[in-house]
C-alpha positions in Angstrom: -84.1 102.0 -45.8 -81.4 104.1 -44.1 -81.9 108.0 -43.2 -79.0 110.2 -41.9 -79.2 114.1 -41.3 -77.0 116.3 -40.4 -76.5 119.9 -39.7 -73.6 121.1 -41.8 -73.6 124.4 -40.4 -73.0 125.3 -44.1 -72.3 123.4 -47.3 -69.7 125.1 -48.5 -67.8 125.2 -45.6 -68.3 121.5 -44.3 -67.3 120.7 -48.5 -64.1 122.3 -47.7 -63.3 119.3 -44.6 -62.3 115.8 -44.4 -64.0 113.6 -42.2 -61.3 114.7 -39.3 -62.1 118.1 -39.4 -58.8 119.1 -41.6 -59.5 121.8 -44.5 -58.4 120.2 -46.7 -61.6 119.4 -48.6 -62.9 119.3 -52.0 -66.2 118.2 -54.3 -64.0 115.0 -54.7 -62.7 114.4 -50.9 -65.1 116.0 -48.5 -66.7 114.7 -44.6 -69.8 114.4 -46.9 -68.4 112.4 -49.4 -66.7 109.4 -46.5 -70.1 109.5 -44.7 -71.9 108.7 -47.7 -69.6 105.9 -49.3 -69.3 104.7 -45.4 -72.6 104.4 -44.4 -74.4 104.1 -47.7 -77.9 106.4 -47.0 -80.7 105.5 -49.6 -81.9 109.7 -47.9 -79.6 111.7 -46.5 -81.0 115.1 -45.5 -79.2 118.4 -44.7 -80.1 121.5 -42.6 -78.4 124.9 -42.2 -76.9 124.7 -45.6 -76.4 128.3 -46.0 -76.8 128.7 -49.3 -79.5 129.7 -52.2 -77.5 127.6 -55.2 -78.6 123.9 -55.7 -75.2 124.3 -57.9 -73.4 124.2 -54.0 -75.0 120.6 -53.0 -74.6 119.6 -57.5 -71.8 117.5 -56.8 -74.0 115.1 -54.6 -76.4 114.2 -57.5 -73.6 111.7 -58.1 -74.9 109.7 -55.2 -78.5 110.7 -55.0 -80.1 111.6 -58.9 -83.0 113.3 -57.0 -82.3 116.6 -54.8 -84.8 118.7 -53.1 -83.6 122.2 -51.9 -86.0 124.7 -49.5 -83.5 127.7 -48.8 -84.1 131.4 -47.3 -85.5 133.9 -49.5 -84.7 136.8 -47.3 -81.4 136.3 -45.8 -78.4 135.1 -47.8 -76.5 132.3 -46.1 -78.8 131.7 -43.5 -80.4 128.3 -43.0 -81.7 126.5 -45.5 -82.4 122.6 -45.6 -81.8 119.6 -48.3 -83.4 116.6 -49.3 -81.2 114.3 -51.2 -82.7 110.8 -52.2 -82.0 107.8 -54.4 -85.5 107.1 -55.3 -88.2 109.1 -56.8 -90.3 111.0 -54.1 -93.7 110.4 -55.5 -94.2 114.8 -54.4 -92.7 117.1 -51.9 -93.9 119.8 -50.7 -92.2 122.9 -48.9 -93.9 124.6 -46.1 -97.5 123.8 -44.4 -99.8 125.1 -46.9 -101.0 121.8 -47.5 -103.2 122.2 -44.6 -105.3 125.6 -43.8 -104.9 127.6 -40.1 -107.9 125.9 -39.1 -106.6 122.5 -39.7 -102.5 122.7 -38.1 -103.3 126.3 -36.6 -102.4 129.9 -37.4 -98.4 130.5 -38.4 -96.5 133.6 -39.3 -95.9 132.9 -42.9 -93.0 135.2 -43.2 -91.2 133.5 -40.4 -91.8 129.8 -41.5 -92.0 129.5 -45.7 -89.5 132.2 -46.3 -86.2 130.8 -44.1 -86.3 127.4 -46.0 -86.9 125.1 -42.7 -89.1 122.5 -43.8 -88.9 119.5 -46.6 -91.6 116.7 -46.7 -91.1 113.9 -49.3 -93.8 111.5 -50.0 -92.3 108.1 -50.9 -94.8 104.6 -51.6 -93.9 103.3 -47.9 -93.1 106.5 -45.6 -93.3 110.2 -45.9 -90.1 112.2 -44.6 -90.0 115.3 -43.1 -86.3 117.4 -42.9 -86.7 120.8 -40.4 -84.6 123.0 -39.1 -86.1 124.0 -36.5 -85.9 128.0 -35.2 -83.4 128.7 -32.0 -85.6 130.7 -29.2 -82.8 133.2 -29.0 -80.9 134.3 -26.0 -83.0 135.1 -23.3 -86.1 133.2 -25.2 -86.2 136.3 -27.2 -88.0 134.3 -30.0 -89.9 131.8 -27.8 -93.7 133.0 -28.8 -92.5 131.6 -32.5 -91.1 128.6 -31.4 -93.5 127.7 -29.4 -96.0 128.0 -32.4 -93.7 126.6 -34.9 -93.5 123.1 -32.8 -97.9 123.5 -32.0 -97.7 123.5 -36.3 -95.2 120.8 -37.0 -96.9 118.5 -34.3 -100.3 118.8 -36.0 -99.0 118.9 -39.4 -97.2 115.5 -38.5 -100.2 114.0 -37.6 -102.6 115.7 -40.6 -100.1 113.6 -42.8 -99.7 110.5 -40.9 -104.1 110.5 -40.9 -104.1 111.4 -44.4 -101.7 109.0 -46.0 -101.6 106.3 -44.3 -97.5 105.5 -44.2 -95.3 105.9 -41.4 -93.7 109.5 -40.5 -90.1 110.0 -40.0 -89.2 113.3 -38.9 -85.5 114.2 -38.5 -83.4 117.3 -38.2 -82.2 120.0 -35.8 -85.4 120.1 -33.5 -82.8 122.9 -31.4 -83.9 121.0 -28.0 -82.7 118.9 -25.5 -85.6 116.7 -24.7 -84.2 115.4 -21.0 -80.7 116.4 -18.9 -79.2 112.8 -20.2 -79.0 115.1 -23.5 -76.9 118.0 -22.6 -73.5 117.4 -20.4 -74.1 119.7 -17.8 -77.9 120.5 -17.6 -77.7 122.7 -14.3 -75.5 125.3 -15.7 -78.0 125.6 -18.9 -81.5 125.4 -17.3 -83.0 128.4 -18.8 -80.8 128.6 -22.0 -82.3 127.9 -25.5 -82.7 124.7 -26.7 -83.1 123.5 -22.5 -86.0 125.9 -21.6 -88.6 124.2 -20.1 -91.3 125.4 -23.1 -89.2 123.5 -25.1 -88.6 120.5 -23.6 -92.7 120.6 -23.0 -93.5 120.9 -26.3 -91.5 118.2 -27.7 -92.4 115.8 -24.5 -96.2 116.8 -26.6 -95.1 115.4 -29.9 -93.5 112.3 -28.5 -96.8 111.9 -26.7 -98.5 112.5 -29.9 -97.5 109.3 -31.1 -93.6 110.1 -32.6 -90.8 108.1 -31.0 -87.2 109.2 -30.1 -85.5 106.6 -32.1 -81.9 106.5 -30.9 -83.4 106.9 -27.2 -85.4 104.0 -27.8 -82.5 101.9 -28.8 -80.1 103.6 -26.4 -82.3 104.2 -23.4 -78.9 105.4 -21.4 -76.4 106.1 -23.2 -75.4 109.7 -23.1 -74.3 110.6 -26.4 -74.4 114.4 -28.2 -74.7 115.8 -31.8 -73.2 119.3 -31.1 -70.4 120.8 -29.9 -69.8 124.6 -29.4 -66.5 126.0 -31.1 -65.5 127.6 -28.0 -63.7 125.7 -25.1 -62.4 122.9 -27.0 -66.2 121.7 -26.1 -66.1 118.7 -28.5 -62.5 117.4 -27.8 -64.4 117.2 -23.8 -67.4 115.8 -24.9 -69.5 119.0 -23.4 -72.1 118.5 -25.9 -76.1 118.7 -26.7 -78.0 116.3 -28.3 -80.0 118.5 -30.3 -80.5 116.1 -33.9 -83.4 114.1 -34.1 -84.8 111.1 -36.2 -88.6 110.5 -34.7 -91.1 107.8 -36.1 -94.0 106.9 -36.1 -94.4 104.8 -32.4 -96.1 101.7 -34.6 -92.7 100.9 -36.7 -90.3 100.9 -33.3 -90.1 97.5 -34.3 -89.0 98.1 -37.9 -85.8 99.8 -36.2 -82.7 97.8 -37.2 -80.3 100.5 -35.4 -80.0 104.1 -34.8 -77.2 106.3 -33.8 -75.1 109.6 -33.0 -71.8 109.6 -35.9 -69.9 111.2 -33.9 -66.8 110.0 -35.5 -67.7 112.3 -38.4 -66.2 115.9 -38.1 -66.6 118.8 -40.6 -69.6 121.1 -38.7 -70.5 122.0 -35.0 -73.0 119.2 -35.1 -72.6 115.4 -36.2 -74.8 113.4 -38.2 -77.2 111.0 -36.9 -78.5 107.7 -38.5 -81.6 105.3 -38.8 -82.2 101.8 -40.2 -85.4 100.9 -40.8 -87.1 97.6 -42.4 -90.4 99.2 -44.3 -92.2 97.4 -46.0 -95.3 98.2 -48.2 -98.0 96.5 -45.9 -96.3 98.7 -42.8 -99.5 101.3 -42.3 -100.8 103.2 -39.9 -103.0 101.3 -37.4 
């Protein structure tokens, strides 16, 4: 099974580019388009889409019959995320209401079910879960609900793992730089968002909850980044962030078969990144 995500930074805008970065994109000849006859995802899932039509990602169903859309009810063009998959999910779900407070904790429900950040598709042999997860703002302005939104996605993760019995793949924007090897210059940002050291604490939690970094545990060293900023010509000079995440379950490390950065692939301020997995029915929790 092979998973990629990406942040498109908008759908109708990365549409409009070829896999160079050019706009000269269309629904025929798009930087979505190459990746997906290039790399051949049986999921491929999408945040920030910036949109509330399904009719903007229709053109995909091509590729993937089955599409799965959680966008912003409050803010036009703001984030939004996309599930697109060749198989069946047996159900998905949109939010955490699947589990009470008292099970994940208490959330604001305005802030998390109403600007589309969360997807989780139940499948025979995995569940996925797609976020975009919220920035903390300059000057950690919006901290106290990221700091609760990663306490409730760490639970929920493990709720579902407990429950069903299948291996968890989280992937998405997770907005953080886990260790300096994921940010080119990590003095000059210490106390920016996304490098905050509430941040970086809380995901350290979830990888110690039993989730694994998959491209860091196939590329212990390697410093390689998923977004650029547009200013500075920051992605020609490689200042980047690694920022997009695919995490598993620690018991299927083994399953990995490869997992990477696409850097090659241009169209957004982020790139997509990739994993190959060998699941098989009998792969449960332990």
């Amino acid at each position: 099974m092979k998973l990629i995500s990406w942040n498109v930074n908008g759908i109708r805008a990365t549409t409009g580019k070829l896999k160079n970065g050019e706009k000269k994109g269309g629904p025929t000849n798009n930087t979505i388009k190459t990746l997906i006859e290039e790399q051949q995802p049986d999921i491929l899932c999408l945040q920030e889409v910036k949109t509330q039509s399904e009719g903007d990602l229709a053109w995909l169903k091509t590729q993937f019959p089955h599409l799965y859309t959680n966008f912003a009810t409050l803010k036009k063009g703001y984030s939004g995320v996309a599930l697109l998959s060749k198989e069946e999910a047996e159900w998905v779900t949109f939010g955490f209401s699947e589990y009470s407070e008292e099970e994940i904790g208490a959330y604001n429900d305005k802030e998390f079910s109403y600007e589309g950040r969360i997807i989780t598709a139940k499948f025979p042999t995995h569940l996925v879960i797609t976020v975009y997860t919220p920035n903390a703002k300059p000057e950690l302005a919006r901290i106290e609900e990221r700091t609760t939104w990663e306490q409730v996605l760490r639970m929920y993760l493990m709720k579902l793992e407990e429950e069903y019995n299948v291996p968890v793949i989280l992937c998405g924007d997770l907005n953080c730089t886990h260790t300096d090897i994921d940010i080119y210059n990590p003095k000059m940002h210490k106390n920016t968002p996304g490098v905050s050291k509430q941040e970086r604490d809380e995901l350290q939690l979830t990888l110690d909850a039993g989730f694994v970094d998959s491209f860091r545990h196939v590329h212990p060293e390697e410093q390689k980044y998923t977004y650029w900023s547009n200013f500075h010509h920051a992605r020609e000079r490689n200042m980047g962030w690694r920022i997009d995440y695919v995490l598993v379950s620690h018991y299927i490390t083994d399953k990995i078969i490869s997992a990477d950065c696409l850097t090659e692939y241009y169209g957004s301020d982020h790139c997509p990144v990739s994993i190959e997995l060998n699941i098989v029915a009998d792969d449960s929790a332990v």
